[in-house]
C-alpha positions as YAML, in Angstrom:
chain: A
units: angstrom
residues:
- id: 1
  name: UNK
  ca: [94.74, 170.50, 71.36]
- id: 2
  name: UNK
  ca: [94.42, 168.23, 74.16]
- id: 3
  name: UNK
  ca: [96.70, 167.27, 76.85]
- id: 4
  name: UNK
  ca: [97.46, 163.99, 76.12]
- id: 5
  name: UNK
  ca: [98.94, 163.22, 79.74]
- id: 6
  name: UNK
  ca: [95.84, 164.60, 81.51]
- id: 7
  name: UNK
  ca: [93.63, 162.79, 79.08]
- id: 8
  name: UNK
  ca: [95.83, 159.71, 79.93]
- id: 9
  name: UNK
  ca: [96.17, 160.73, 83.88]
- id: 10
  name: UNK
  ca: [91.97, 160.48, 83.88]
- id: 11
  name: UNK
  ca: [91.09, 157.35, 81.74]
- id: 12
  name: UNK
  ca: [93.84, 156.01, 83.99]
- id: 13
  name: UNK
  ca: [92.50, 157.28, 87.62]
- id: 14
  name: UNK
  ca: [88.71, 156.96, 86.52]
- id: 15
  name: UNK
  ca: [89.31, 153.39, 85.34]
- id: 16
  name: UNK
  ca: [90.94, 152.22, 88.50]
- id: 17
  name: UNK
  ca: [88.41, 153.80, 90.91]
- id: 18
  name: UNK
  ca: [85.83, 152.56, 88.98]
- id: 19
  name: UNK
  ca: [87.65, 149.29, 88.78]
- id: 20
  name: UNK
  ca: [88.47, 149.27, 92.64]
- id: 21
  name: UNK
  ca: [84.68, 150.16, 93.84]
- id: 22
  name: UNK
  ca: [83.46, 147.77, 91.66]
- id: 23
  name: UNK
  ca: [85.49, 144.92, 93.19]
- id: 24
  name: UNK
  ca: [84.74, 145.88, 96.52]
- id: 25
  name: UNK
  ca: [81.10, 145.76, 95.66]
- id: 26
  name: UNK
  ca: [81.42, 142.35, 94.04]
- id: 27
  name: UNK
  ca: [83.55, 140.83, 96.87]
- id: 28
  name: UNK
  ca: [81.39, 142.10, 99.29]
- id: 29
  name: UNK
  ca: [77.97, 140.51, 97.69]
- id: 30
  name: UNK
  ca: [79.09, 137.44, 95.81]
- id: 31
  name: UNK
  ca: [81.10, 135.51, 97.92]
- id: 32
  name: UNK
  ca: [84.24, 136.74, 97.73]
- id: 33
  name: UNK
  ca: [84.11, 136.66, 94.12]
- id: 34
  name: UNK
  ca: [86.40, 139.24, 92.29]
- id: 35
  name: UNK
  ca: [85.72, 141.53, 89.45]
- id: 36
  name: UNK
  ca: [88.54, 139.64, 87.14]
- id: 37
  name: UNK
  ca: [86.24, 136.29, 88.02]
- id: 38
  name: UNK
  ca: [83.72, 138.20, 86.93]
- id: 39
  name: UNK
  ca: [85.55, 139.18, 83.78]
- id: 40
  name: UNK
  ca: [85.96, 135.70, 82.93]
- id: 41
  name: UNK
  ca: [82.91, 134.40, 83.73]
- id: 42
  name: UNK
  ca: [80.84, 136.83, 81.49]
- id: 43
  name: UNK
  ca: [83.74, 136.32, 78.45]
- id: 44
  name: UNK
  ca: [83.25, 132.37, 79.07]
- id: 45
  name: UNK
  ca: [79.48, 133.06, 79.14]
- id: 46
  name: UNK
  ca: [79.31, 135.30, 75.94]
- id: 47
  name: UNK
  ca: [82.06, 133.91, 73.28]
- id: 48
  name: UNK
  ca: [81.14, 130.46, 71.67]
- id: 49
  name: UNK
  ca: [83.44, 127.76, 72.38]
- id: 50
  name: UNK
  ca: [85.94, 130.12, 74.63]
- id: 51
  name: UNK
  ca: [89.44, 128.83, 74.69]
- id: 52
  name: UNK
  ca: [92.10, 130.64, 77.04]
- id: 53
  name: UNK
  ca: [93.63, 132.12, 74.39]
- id: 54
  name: UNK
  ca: [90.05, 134.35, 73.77]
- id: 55
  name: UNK
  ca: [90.55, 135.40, 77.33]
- id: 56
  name: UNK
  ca: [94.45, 136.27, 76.68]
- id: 57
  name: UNK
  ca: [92.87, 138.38, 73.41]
- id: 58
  name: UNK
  ca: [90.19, 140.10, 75.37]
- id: 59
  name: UNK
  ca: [91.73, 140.98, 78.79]
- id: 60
  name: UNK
  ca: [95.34, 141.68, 77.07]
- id: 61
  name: UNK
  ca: [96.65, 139.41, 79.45]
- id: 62
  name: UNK
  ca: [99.09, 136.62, 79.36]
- id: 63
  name: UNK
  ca: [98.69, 132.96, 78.75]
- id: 64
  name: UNK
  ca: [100.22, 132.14, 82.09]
- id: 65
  name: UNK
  ca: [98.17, 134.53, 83.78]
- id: 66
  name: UNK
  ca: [94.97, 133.74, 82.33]
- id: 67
  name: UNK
  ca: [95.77, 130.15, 82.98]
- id: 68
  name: UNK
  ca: [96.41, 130.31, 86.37]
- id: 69
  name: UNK
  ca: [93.06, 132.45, 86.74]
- id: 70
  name: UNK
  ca: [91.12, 129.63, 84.80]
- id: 71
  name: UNK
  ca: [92.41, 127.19, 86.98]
- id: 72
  name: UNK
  ca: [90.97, 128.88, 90.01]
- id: 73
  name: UNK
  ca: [87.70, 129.04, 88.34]
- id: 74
  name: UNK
  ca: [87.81, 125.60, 88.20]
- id: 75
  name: UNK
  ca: [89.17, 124.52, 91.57]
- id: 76
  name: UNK
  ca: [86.53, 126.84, 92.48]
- id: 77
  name: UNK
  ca: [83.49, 124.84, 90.62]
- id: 78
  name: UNK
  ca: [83.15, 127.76, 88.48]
- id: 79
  name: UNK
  ca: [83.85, 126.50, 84.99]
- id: 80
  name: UNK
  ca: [85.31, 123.23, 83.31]
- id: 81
  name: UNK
  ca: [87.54, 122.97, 80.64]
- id: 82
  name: UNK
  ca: [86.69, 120.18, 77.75]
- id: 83
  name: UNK
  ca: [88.45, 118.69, 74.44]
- id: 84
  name: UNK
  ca: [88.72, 121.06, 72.14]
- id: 85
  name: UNK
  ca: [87.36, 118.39, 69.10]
- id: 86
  name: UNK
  ca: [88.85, 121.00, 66.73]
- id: 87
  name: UNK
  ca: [92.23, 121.50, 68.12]
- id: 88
  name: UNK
  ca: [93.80, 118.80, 70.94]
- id: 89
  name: UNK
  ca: [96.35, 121.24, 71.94]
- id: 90
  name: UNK
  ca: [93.67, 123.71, 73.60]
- id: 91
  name: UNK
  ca: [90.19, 123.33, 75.50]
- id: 92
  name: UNK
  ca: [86.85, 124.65, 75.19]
- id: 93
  name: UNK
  ca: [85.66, 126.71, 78.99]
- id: 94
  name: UNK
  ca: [81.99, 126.39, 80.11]
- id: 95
  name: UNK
  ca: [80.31, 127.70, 82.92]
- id: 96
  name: UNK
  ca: [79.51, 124.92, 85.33]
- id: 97
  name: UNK
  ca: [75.98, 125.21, 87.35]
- id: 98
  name: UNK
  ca: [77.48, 126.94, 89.98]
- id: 99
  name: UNK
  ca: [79.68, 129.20, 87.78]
- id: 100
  name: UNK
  ca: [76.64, 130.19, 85.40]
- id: 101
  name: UNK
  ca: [74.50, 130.98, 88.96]
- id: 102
  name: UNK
  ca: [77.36, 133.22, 90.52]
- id: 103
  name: UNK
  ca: [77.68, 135.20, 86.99]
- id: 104
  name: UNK
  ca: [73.98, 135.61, 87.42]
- id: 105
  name: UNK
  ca: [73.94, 136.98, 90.81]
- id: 106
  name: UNK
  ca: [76.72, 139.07, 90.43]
- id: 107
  name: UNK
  ca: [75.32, 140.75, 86.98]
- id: 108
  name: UNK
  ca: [72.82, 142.75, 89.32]
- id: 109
  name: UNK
  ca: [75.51, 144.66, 90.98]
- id: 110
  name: UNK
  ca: [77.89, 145.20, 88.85]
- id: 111
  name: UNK
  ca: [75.43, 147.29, 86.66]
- id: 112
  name: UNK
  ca: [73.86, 148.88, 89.68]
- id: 113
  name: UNK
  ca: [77.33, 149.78, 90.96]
- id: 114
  name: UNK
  ca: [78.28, 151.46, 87.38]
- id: 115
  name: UNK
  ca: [75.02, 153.11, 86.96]
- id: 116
  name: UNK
  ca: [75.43, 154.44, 90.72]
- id: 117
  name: UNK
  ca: [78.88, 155.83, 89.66]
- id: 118
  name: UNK
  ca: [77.84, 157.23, 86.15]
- id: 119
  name: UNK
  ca: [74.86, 159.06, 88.34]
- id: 120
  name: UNK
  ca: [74.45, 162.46, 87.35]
- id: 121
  name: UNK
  ca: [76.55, 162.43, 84.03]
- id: 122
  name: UNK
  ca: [74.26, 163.68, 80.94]
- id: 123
  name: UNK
  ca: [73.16, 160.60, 79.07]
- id: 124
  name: UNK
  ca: [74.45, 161.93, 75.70]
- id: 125
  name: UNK
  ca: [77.86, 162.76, 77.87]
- id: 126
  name: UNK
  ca: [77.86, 158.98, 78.74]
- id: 127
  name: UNK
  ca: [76.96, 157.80, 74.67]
- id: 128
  name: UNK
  ca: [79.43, 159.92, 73.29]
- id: 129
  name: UNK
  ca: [82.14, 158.69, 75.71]
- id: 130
  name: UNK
  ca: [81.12, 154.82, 75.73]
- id: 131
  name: UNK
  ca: [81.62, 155.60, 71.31]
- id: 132
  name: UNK
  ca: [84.95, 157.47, 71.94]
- id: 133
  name: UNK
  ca: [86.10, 154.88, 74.80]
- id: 134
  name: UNK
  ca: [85.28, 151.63, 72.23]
- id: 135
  name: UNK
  ca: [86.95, 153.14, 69.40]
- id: 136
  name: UNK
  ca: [89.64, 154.34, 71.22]
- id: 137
  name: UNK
  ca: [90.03, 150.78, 72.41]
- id: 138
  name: UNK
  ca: [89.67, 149.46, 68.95]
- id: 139
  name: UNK
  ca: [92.52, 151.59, 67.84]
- id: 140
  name: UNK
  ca: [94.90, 150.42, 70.91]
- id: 141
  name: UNK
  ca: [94.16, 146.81, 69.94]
- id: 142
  name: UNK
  ca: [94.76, 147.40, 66.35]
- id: 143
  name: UNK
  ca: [98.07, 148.68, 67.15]
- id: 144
  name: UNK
  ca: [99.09, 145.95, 69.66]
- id: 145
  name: UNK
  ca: [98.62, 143.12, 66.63]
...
């Protein structure tokens, strides 16, 4: 049986370093850009006609929150919001030039700064826990609807 507290106590303290060197590394190279930016920018990048509420759904955030962060991204010329021609009540995020180059740039570390950090961990160790982490995840969001 496993201890579910220590199992909790490490995807906990792993995510957050992780999480916290990451940032640092993003900050550092991109402008002051932050690794929730970076979040967004590859979600409004990646999901076809992304609304805040995808964002909300994806980063288990709130609609406040994740409007408040979307409105940074724009003041900061990183993404417009449009008419959503399907719905008025909500609007469709793009990537604006300068959004879609500092997602671009930033890509480059953020994959050199995991692979640096997954160094040294068998690469069947890291497929087997990348399968248990997303269905673990999968089962959490389940249980949240």
């Amino acid at each position: 049986m496993t201890d579910g507290w220590q199992l909790f106590s490490d995807l906990v303290r792993a995510e957050t370093r992780l999480f916290n060197q990451l940032d640092a590394r993003v900050r550092t190279g991109h402008d002051g850009l932050t690794l929730g930016q970076f979040q967004m920018l590859e979600l409004i990048a990646t999901t076809p006609d992304c609304r805040v509420s995808d964002i909300v759904a994806s980063m288990d955030i709130g609609v406040g929150t994740a409007s408040k962060a979307v409105d940074r991204l724009e003041a900061a010329g990183l993404c417009r919001r449009a008419s959503n021609p399907h719905d008025r009540r909500s609007s469709i995020l793009a990537l604006t030039p300068d959004g879609e180059r500092a997602f671009a740039a930033a890509t480059p570390t953020v994959d050199a700064v995991i692979a640096e950090r997954v160094q040294g961990i068998a690469a069947d160790d890291l497929a087997t826990t990348a399968r248990v982490l997303s269905r673990l995840r999968t089962v959490l969001e389940e249980l949240s609807r």
